[in-house]
N, C-alpha and C positions, 0 to 999 in steps of 0.2 A: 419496476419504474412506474409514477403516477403516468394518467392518463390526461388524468382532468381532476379539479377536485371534486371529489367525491362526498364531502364532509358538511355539513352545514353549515360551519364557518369557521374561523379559521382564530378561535377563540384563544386560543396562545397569544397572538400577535394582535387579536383585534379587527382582522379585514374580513370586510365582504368584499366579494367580488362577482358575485352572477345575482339575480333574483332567488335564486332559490336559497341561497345564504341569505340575503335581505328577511325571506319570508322567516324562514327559519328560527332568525335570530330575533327577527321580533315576535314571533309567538314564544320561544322558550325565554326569553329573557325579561320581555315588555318594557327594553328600552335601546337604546342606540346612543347613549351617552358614553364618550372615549370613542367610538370604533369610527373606523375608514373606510369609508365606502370608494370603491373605486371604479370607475367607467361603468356603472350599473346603469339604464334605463329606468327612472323612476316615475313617467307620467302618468301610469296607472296605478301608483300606491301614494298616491296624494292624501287618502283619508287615513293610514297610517303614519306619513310624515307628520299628520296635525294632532295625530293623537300620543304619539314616541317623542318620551324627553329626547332631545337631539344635545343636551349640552356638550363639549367640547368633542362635537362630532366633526370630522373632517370628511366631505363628499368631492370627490374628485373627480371632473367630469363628469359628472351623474345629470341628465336632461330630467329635469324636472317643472312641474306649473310654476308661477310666480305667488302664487298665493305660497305653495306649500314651501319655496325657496326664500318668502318672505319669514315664514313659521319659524324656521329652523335655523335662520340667521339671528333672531330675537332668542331664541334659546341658547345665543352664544356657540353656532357651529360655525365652521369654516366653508363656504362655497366656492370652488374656483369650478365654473361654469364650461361647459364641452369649447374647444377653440371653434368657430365655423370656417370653413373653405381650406381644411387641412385636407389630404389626401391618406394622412394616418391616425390614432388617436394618440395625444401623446400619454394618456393616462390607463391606459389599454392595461385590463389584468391576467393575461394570458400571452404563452405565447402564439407567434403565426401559425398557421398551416398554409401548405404550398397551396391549397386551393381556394384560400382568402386573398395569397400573395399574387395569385396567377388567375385570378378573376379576369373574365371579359378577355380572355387568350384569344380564344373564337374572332374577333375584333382585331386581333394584332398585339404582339407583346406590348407595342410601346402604350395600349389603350389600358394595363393593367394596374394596380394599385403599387405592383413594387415600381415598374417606368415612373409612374407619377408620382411616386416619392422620393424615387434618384432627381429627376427632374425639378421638384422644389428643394432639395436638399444644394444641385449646384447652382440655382437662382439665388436661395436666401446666400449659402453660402459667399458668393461673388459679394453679394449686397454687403457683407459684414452688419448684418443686422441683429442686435441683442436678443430683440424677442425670438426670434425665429433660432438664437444660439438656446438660451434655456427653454421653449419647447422642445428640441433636439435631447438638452440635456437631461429632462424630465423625463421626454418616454425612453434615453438608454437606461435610466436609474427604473423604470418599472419594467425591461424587459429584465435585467440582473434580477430584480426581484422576482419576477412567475418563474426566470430560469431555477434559481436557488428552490423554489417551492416544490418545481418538480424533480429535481435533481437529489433532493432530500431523503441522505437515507441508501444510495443506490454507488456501484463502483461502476466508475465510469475511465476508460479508457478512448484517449483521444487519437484519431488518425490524421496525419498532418499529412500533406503532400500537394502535388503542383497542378493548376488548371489546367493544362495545358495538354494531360492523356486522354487519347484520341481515344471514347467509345469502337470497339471492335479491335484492340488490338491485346498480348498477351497481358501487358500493365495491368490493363484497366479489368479484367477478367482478376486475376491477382489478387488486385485491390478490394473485388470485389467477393471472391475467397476469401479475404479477411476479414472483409467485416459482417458476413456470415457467420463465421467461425467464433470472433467473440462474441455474437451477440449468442447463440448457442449457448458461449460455455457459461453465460448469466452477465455479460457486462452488458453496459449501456453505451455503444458505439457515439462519440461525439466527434463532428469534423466541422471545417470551418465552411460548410455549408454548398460552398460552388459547386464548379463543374470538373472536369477529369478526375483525380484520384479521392477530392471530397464527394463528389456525387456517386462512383463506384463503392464508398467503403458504404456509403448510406442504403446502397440500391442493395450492396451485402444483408445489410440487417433489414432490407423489408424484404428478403427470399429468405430468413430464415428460419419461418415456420413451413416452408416447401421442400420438396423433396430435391435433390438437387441437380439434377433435369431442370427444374423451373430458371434455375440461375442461366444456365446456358443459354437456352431458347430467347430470356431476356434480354442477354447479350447481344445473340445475333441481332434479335427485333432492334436494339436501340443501335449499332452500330450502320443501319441504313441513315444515319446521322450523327455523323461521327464529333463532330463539336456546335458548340453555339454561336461560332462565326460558319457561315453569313446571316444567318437568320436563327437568333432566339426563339423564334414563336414555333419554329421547323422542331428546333431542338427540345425544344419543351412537349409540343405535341406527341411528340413520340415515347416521353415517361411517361405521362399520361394514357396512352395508349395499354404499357405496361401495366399501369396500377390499375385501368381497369377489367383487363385479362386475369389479372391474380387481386382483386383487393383483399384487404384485410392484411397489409404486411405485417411484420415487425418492427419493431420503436424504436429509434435511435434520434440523434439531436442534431440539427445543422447550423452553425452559428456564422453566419455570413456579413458583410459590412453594405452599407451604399456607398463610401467611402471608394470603395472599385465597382461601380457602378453597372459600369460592362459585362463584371461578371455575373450572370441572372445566377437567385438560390436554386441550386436541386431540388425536384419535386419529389425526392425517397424520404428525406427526411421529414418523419410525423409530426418532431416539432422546431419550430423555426426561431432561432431566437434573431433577428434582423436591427444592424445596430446602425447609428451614425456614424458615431466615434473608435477607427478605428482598432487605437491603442486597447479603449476599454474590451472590442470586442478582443482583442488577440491575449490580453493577461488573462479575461474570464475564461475564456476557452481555454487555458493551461492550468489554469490554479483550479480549473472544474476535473482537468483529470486524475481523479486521485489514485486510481488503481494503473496510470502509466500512460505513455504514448509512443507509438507507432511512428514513425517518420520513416516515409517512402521517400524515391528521387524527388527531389526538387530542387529548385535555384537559391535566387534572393531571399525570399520570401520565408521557405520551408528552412536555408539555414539560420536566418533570425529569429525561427520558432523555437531553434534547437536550442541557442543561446539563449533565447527568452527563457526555458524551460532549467537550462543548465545552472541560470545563477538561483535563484530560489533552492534548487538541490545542493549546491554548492557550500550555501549559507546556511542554509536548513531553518532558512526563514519561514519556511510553512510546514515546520516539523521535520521528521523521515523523510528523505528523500524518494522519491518515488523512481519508478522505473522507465527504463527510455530504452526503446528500440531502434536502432537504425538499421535499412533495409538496402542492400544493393552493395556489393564490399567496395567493387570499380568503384560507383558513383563516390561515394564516402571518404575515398581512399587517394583518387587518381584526379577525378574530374573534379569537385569538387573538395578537397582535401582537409573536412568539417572532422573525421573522428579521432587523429590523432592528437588535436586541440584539445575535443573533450578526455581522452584517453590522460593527457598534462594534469586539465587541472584536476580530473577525478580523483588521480595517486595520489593515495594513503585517508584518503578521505571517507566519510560515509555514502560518498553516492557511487564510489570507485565498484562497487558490488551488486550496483542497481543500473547499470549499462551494458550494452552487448550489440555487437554488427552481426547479421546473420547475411546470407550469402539471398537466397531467397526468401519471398513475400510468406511462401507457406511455412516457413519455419518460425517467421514470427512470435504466433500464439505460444507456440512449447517457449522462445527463449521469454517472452514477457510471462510466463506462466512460474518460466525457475528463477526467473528475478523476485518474483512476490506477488506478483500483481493480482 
């Protein structure tokens, strides 16, 4: 799985996106005509902007002098200039990390850049205000894009399940068994980024380069805070606590909404894909899992995952159907009575052979393993 890119630029598609692709691309190429520059900091390469044909250059966000922005608009490029007094960018070419998200923690959760962008997001939102919708709409369209960039290339299996498991109890130990375990056997653990069973499968893949002592000990540490009611900043401090005990974890992806506001992103997952738009994030986060998904207990939310996941297999609107787990037989079965639905429409179909209920969390990997995944 990418880290970061790594490459000098991203000459397929035409983006830059750091300085060092900037620099890069204008020493091997000695032009920037067609390419996208995207949220780069350009006020120190003013004497390169005047000297690089820029014709049908697009710079997106890129702060740059006015001389050098005068240059490159005369060459026929496109500028749409950084917004001021955003709390995010919306043309950002990366995704988060939890410690850009959870800046100024020290200070108080709600002092941090994810509070102050749930915060403008239900202001504009109330407002019904267009500009404040397509900013919104701009930076969900550039996180799909760094997500797809890193995601490129890698089998990614998604773990779905409910905020609501309390740190310290067997669930969430489980959950986090899991997502050890696939990140080990070469996947790239993806969850919808929150707290209870998305933060446990993420906290899985950053123990699993540790011996598995490490996972336990983590458990007990975070379990002296066992949710993010009453206090996010409580809750948060204490992953943090972990990552610095052990850094260096292993990679997985957390795709979370401001949409549910309340719910702050986990700080395991390395990368953060952070979206407005609900919908968009919940299709991406399913159509990104190609090698299957995990579906632990959960309620509303977790069975509309299931459904969201089952029609695309059903239709085979995006190929092969891919594989689905569901975990807990009671829950599936009794409490909520979600497998025998799918178990209907599967028969005699192509995804009738890519689903399976297992009884326990730890059996998971072997059944998502003899489905294909």
């Amino acid at each position: 799985m990418q880290t970061s890119p790594a490459h000098a630029a991203h000459h397929d598609d035409r983006e830059i996106e750091t300085l060092e692709e900037f620099d890069a691309t204008v020493s091997a190429r000695g032009t920037l005509a067609g390419y996208r520059v995207q949220a780069v900091d350009l006020t120190d390469r003013t004497r390169e902007l005047l000297a690089t044909d820029t014709a049908q250059a697009v710079f997106l966000g890129c702060p740059m002098r006015e001389d050098a922005a005068e240059k490159v608009r005369a060459d026929g490029a496109l500028v749409f200039p950084p917004v001021p007094h955003l709390p995010f960018d919306p043309y950002r070419g990366h995704l988060y990390t939890a410690d850009e998200l959870f800046a100024s923690l020290d200070q108080g959760y709600e002092r941090t850049p994810d509070a102050l962008a749930y915060d403008w997001f239900r202001r504009t939102g109330a407002d019904r205000d267009v500009y404040a919708s397509m900013l919104r709409a701009v930076h969900d369209d550039s996180i799909s894009d760094a997500l797809d960039e890193l995601l490129g290339g890698t089998r990614v299996v998604g773990v779905m399940g409910g905020h609501a498991m309390a740190r310290g109890t067997e669930a969430y130990a489980g959950a986090a068994r899991l997502g050890r375990e696939l990140t080990r056997a070469g996947f790239t653990v993806a969850t919808g980024g929150g707290p209870g069973a998305m933060e446990a499968a993420n906290l899985g893949a950053y123990a699993a380069p540790y011996d598995d002592a490490m996972l336990e000990e983590a458990c007990q540490l975070l379990a002296k805070e066992p949710s993010f009611s009453p206090s996010i900043t409580d809750w948060a401090r204490s992953a943090f606590e972990v990552r610095a005990r052990w850094p260096k974890g292993g990679l997985s992806v957390g795709i979370p909404t401001w949409f549910y506001g309340h719910e702050p992103p986990n700080a395991f997952a390395s990368h953060i894909a952070k979206y407005f738009a609900n919908a968009t994030r919940e299709d991406g986060l399913l159509a990104r899992s190609n090698a299957g998904v995990v579906f632990l207990p959960g309620a509303a939310g977790t069975v509309q995952e299931i459904f969201d996941n089952a029609t695309p297999n059903y239709y085979e609107s995006r190929g092969e159907p891919t594989p689905m787990v569901l975990v807990n037989r009671a829950h599936w079965t009794e409490k909520h009575p979600t497998w025998p639905l799918l178990q209907s429409l599967a028969r005699q179909r192509a995804m009738e052979s890519r689903i399976a209920l297992v009884d326990s969390i730890d059996d998971a990997p072997e059944a998502l393993k003899h489905l294909g995944g």
